[in-house]
N, CA, C and O atoms as a Tripos MOL2 file, in Angstrom:
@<TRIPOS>MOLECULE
protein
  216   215    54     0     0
PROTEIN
NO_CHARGES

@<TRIPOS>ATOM
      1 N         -25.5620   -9.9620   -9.7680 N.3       1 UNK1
      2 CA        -24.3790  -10.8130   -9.8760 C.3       1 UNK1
      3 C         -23.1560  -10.0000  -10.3240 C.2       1 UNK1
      4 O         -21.9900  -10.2920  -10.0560 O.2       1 UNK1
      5 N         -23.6000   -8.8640  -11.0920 N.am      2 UNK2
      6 CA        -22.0960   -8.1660  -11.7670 C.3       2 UNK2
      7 C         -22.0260   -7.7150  -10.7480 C.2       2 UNK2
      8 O         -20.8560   -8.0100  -10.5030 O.2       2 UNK2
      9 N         -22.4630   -7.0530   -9.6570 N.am      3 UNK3
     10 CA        -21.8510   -6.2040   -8.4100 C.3       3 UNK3
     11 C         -21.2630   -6.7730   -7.7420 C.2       3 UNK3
     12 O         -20.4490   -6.1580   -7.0530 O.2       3 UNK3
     13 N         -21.3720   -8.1670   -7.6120 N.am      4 UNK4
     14 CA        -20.3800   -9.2040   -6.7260 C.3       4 UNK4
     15 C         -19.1870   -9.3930   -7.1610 C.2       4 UNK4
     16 O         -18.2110   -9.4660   -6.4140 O.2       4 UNK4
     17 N         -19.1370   -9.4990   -8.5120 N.am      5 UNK5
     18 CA        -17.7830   -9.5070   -9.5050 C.3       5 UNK5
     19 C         -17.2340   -7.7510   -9.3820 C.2       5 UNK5
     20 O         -16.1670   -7.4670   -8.8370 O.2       5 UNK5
     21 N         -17.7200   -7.2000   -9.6970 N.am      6 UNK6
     22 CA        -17.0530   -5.4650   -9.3480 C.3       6 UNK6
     23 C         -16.5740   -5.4000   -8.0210 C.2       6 UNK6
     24 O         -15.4260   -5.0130   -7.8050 O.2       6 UNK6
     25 N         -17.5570   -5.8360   -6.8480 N.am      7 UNK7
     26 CA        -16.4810   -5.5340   -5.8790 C.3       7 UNK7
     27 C         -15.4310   -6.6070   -5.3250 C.2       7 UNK7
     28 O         -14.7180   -6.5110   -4.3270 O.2       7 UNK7
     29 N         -15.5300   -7.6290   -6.2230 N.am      8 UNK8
     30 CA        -14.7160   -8.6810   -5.8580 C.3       8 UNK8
     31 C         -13.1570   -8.1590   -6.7570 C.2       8 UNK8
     32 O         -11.9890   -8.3680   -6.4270 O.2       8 UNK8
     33 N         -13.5720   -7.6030   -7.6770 N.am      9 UNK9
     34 CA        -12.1420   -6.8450   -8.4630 C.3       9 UNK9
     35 C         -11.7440   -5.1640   -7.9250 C.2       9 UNK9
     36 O         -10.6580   -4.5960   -8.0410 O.2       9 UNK9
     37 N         -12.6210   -4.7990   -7.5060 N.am     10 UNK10
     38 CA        -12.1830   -3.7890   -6.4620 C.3      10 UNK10
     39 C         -11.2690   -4.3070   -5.2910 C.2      10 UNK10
     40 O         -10.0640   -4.0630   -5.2300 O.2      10 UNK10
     41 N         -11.8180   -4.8870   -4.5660 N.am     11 UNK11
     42 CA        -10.9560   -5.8880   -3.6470 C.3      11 UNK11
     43 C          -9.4460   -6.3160   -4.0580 C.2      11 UNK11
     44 O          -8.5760   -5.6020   -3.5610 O.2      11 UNK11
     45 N          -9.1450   -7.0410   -4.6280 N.am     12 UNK12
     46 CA         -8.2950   -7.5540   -5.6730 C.3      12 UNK12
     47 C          -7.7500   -6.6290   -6.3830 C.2      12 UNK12
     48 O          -6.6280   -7.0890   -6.5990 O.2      12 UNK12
     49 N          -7.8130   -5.6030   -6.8980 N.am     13 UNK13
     50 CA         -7.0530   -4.1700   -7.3270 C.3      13 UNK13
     51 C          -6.4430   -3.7610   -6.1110 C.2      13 UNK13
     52 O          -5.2330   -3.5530   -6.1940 O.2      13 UNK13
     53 N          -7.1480   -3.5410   -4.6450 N.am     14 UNK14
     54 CA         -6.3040   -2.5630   -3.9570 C.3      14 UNK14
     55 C          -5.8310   -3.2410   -3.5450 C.2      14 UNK14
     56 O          -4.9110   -2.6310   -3.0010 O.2      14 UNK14
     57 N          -5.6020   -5.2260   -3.1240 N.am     15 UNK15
     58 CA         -4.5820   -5.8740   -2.3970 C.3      15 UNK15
     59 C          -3.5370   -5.7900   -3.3670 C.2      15 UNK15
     60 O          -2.6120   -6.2620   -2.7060 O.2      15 UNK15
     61 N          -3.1300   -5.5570   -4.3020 N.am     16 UNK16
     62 CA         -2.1760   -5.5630   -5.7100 C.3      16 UNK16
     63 C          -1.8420   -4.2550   -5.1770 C.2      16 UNK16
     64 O          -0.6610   -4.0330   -4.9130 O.2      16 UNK16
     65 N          -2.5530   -3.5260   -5.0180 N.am     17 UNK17
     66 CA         -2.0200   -2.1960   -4.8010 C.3      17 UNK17
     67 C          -1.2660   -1.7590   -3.7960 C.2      17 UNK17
     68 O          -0.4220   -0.8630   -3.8220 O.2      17 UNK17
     69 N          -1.7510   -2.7180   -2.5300 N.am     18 UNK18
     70 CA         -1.4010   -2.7230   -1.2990 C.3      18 UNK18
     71 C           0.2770   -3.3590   -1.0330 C.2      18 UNK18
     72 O           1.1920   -2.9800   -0.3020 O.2      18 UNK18
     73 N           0.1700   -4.2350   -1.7870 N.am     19 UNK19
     74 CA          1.5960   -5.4000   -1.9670 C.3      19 UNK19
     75 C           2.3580   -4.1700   -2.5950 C.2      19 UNK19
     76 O           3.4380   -3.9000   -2.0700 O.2      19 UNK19
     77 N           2.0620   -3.6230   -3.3350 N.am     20 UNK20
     78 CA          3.1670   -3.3860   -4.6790 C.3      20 UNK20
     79 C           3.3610   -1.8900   -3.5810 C.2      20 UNK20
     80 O           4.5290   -1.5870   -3.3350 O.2      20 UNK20
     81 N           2.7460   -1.4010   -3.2360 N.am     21 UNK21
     82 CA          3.5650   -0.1830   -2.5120 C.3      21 UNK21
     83 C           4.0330   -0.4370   -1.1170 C.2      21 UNK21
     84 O           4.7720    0.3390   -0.5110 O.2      21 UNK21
     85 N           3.4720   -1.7920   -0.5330 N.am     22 UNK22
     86 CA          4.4460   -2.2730    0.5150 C.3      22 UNK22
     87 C           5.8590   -2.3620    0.2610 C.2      22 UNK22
     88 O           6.8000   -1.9780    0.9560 O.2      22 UNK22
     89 N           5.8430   -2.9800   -0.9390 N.am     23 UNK23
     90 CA          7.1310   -3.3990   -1.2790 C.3      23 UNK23
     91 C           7.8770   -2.3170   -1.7760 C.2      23 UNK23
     92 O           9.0880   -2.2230   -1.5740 O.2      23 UNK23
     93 N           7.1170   -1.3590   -2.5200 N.am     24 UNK24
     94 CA          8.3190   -0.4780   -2.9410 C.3      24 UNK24
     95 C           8.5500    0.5160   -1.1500 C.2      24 UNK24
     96 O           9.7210    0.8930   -1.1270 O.2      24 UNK24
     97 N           8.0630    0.8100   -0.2840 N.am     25 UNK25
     98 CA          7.9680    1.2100    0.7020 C.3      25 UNK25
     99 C           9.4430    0.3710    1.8010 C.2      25 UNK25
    100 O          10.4660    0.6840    2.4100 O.2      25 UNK25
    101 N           8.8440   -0.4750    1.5570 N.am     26 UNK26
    102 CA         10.0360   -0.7940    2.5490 C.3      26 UNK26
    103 C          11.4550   -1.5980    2.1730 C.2      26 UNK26
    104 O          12.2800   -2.1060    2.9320 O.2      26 UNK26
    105 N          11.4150   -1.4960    0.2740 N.am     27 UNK27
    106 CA         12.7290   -1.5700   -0.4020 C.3      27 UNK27
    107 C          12.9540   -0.4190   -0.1110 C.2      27 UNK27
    108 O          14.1420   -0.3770   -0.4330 O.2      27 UNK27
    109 N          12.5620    1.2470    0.5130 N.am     28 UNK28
    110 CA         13.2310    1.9530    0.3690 C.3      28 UNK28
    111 C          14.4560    2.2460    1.1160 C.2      28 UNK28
    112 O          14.5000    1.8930    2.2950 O.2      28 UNK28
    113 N          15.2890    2.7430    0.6780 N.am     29 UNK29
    114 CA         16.7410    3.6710    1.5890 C.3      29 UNK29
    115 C          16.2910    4.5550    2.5130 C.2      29 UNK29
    116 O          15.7450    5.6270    2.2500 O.2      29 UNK29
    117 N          16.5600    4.0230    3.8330 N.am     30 UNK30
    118 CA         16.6450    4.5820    4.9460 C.3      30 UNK30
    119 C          16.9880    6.2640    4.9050 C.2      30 UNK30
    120 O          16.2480    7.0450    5.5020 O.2      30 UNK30
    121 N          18.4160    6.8310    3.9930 N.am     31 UNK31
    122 CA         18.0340    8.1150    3.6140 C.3      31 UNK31
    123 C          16.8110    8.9270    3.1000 C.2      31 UNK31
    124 O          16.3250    9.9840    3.5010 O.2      31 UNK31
    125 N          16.3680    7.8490    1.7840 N.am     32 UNK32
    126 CA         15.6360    8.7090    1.1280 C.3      32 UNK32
    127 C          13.8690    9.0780    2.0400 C.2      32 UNK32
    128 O          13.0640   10.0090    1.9950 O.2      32 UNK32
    129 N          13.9850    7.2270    3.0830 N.am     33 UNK33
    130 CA         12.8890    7.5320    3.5090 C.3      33 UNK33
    131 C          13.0790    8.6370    4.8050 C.2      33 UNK33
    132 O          12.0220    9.0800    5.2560 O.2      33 UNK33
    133 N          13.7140    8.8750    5.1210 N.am     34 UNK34
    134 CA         13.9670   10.3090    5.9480 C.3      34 UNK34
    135 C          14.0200   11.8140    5.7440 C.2      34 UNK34
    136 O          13.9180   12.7520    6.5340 O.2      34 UNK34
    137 N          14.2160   11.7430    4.4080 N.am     35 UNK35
    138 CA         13.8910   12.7000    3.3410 C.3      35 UNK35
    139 C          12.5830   13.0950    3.3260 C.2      35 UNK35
    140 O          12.2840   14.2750    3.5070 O.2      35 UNK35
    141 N          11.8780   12.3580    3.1580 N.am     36 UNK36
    142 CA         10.4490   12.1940    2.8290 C.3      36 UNK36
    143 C           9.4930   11.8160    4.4210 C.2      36 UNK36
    144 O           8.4340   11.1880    4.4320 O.2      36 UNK36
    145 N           9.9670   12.2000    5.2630 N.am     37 UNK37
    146 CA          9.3620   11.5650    6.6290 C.3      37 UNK37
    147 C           8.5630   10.4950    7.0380 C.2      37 UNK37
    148 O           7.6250   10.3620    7.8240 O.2      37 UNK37
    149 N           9.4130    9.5170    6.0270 N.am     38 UNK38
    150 CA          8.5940    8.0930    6.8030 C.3      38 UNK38
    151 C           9.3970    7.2140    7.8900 C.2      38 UNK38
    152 O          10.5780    7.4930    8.0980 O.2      38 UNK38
    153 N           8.7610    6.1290    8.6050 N.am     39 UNK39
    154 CA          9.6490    5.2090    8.6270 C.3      39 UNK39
    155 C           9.6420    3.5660    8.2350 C.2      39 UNK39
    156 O           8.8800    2.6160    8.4210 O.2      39 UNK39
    157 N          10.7080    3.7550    7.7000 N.am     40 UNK40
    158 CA         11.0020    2.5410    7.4420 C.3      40 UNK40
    159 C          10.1440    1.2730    8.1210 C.2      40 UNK40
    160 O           9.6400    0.3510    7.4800 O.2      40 UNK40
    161 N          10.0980    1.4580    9.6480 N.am     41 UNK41
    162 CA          9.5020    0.0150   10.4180 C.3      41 UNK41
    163 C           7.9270    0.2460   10.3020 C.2      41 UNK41
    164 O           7.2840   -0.5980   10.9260 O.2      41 UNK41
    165 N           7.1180    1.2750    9.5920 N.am     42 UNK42
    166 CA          5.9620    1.5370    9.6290 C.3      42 UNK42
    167 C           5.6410    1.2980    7.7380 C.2      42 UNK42
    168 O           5.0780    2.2670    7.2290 O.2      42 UNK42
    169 N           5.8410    0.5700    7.1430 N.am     43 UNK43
    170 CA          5.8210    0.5830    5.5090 C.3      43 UNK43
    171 C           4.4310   -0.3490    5.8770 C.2      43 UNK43
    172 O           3.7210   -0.0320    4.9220 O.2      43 UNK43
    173 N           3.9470   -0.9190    6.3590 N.am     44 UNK44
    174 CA          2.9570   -1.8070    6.6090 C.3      44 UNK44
    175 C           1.9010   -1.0000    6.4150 C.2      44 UNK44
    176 O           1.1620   -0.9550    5.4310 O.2      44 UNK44
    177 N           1.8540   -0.1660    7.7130 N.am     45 UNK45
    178 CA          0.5160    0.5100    7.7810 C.3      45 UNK45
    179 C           0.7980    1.8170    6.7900 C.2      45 UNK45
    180 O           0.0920    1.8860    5.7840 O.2      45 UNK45
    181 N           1.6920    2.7560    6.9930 N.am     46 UNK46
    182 CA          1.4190    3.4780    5.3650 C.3      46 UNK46
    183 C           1.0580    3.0930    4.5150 C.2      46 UNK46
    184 O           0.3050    3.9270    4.0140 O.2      46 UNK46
    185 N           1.1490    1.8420    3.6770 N.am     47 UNK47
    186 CA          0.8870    1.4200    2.7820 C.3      47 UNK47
    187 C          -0.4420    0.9730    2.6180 C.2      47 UNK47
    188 O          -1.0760    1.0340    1.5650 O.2      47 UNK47
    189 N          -0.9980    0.3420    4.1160 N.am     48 UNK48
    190 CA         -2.6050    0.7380    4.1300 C.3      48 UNK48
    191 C          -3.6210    1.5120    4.0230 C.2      48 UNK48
    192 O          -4.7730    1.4150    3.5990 O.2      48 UNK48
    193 N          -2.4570    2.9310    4.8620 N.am     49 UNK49
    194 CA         -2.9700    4.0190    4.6600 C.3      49 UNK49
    195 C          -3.0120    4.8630    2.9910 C.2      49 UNK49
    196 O          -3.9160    5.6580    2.7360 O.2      49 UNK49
    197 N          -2.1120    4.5970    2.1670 N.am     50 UNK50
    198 CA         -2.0440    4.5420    1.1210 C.3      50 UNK50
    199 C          -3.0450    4.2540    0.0470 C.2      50 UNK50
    200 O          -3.3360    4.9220   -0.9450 O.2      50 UNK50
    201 N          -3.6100    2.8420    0.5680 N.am     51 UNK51
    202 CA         -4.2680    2.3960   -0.1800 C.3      51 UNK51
    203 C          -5.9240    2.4770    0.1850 C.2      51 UNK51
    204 O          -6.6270    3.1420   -0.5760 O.2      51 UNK51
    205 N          -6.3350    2.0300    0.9520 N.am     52 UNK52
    206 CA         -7.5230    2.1690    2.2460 C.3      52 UNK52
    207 C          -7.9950    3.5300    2.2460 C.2      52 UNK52
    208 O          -9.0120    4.1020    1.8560 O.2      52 UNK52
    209 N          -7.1870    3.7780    2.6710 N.am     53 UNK53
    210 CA         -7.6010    5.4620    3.0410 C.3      53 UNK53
    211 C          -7.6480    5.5120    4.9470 C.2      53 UNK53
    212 O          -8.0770    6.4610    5.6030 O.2      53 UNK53
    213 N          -7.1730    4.4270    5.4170 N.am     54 UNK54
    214 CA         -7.2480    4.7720    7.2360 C.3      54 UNK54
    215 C          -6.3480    3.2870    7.5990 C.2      54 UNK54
    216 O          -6.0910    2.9900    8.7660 O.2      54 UNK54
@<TRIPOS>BOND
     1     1     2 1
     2     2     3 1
     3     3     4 2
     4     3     5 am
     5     5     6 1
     6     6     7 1
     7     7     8 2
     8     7     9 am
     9     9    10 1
    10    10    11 1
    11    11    12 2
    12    11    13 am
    13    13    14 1
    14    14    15 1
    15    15    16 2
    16    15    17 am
    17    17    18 1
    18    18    19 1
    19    19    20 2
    20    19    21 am
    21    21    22 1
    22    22    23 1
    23    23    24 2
    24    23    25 am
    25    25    26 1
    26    26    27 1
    27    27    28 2
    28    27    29 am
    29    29    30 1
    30    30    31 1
    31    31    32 2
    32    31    33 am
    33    33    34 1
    34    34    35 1
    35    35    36 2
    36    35    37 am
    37    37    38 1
    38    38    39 1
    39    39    40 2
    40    39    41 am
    41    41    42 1
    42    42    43 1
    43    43    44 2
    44    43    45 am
    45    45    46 1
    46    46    47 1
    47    47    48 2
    48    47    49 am
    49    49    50 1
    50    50    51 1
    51    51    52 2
    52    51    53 am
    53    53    54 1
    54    54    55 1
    55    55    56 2
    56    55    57 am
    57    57    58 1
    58    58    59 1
    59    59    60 2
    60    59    61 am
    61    61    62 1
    62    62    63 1
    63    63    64 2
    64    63    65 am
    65    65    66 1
    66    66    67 1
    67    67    68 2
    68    67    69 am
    69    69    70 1
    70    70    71 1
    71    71    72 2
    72    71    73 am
    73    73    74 1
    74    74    75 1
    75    75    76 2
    76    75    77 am
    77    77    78 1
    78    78    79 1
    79    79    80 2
    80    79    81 am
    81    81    82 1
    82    82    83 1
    83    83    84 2
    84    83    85 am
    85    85    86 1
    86    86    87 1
    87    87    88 2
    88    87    89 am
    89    89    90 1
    90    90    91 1
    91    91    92 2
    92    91    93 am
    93    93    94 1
    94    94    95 1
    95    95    96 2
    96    95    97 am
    97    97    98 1
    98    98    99 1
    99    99   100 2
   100    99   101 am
   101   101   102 1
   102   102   103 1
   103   103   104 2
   104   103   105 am
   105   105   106 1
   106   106   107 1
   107   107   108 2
   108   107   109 am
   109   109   110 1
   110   110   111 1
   111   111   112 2
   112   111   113 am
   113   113   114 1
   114   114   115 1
   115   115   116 2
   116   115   117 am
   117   117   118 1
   118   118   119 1
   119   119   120 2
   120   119   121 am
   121   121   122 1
   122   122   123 1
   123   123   124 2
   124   123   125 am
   125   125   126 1
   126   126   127 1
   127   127   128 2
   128   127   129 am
   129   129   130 1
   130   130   131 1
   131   131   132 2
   132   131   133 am
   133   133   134 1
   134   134   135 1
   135   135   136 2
   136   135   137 am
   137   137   138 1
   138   138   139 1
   139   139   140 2
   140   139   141 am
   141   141   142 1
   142   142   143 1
   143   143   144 2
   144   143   145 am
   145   145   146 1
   146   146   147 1
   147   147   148 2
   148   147   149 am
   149   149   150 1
   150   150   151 1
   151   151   152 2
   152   151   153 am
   153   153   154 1
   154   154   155 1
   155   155   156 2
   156   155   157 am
   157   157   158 1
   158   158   159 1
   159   159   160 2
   160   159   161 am
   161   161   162 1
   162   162   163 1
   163   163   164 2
   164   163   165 am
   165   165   166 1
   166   166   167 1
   167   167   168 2
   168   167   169 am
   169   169   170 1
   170   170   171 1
   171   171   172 2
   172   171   173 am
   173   173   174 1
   174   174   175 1
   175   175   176 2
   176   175   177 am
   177   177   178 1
   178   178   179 1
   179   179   180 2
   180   179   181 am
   181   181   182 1
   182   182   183 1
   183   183   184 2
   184   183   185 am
   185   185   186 1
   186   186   187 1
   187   187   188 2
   188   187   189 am
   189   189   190 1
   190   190   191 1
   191   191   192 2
   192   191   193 am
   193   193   194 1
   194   194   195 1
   195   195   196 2
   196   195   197 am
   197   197   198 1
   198   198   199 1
   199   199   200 2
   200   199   201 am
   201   201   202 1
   202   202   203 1
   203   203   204 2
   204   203   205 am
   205   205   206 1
   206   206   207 1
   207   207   208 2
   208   207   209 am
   209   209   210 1
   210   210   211 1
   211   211   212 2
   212   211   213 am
   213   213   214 1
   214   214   215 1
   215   215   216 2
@<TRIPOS>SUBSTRUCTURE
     1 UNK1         2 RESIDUE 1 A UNK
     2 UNK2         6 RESIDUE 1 A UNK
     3 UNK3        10 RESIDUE 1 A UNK
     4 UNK4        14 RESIDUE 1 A UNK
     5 UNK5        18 RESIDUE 1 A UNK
     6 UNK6        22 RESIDUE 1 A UNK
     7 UNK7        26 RESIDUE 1 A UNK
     8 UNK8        30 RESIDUE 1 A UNK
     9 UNK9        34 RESIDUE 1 A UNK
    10 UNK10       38 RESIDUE 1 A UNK
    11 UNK11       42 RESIDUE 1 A UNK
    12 UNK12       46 RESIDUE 1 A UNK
    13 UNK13       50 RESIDUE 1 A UNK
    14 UNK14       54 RESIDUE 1 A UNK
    15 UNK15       58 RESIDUE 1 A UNK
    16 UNK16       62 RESIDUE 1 A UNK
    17 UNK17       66 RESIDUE 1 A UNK
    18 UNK18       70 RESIDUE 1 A UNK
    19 UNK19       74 RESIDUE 1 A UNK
    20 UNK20       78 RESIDUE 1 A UNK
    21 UNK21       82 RESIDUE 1 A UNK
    22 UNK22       86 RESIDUE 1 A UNK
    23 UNK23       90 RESIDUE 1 A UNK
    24 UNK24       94 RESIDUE 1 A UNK
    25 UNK25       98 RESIDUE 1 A UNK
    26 UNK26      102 RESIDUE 1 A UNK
    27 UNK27      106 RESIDUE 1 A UNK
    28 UNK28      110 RESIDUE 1 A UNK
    29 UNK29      114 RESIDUE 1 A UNK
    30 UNK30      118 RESIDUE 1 A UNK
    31 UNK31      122 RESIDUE 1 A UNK
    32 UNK32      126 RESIDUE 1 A UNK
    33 UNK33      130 RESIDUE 1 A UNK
    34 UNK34      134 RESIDUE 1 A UNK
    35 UNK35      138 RESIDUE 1 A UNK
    36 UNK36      142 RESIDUE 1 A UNK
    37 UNK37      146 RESIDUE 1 A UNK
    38 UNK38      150 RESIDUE 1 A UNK
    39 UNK39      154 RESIDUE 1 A UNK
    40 UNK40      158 RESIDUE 1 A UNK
    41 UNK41      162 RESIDUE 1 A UNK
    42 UNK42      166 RESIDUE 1 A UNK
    43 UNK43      170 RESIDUE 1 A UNK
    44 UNK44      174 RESIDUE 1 A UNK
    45 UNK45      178 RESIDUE 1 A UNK
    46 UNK46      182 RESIDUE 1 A UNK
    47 UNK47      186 RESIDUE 1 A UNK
    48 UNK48      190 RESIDUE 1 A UNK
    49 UNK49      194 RESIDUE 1 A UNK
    50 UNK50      198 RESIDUE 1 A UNK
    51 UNK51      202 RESIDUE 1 A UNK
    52 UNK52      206 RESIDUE 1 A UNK
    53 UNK53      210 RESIDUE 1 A UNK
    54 UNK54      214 RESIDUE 1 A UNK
């Protein structure tokens, strides 16, 4: 039963994780994200990739 609860808060950690660097991802400035070679219209899936790992 605790392994159902561990990966149910594993789960639940990386969607928190997932949101919160979506968002800082695609609040970013179009400069800075060019700086840094992202783009802007792709903050979705970086941020999966970010978090996920693919």
């Amino acid at each position: 039963m605790t392994e159902i609860f561990s990966s149910l808060r594993e789960v639940v950690r990386k969607r928190i994780a997932y949101e919160q660097t979506y968002s800082e991802l695609s609040r970013m400035p179009r400069s800075v994200a060019r700086d840094v070679n992202l783009d802007p219209r792709e903050a979705r899936k970086n941020a999966h990739i970010a978090v996920y790992g693919y």
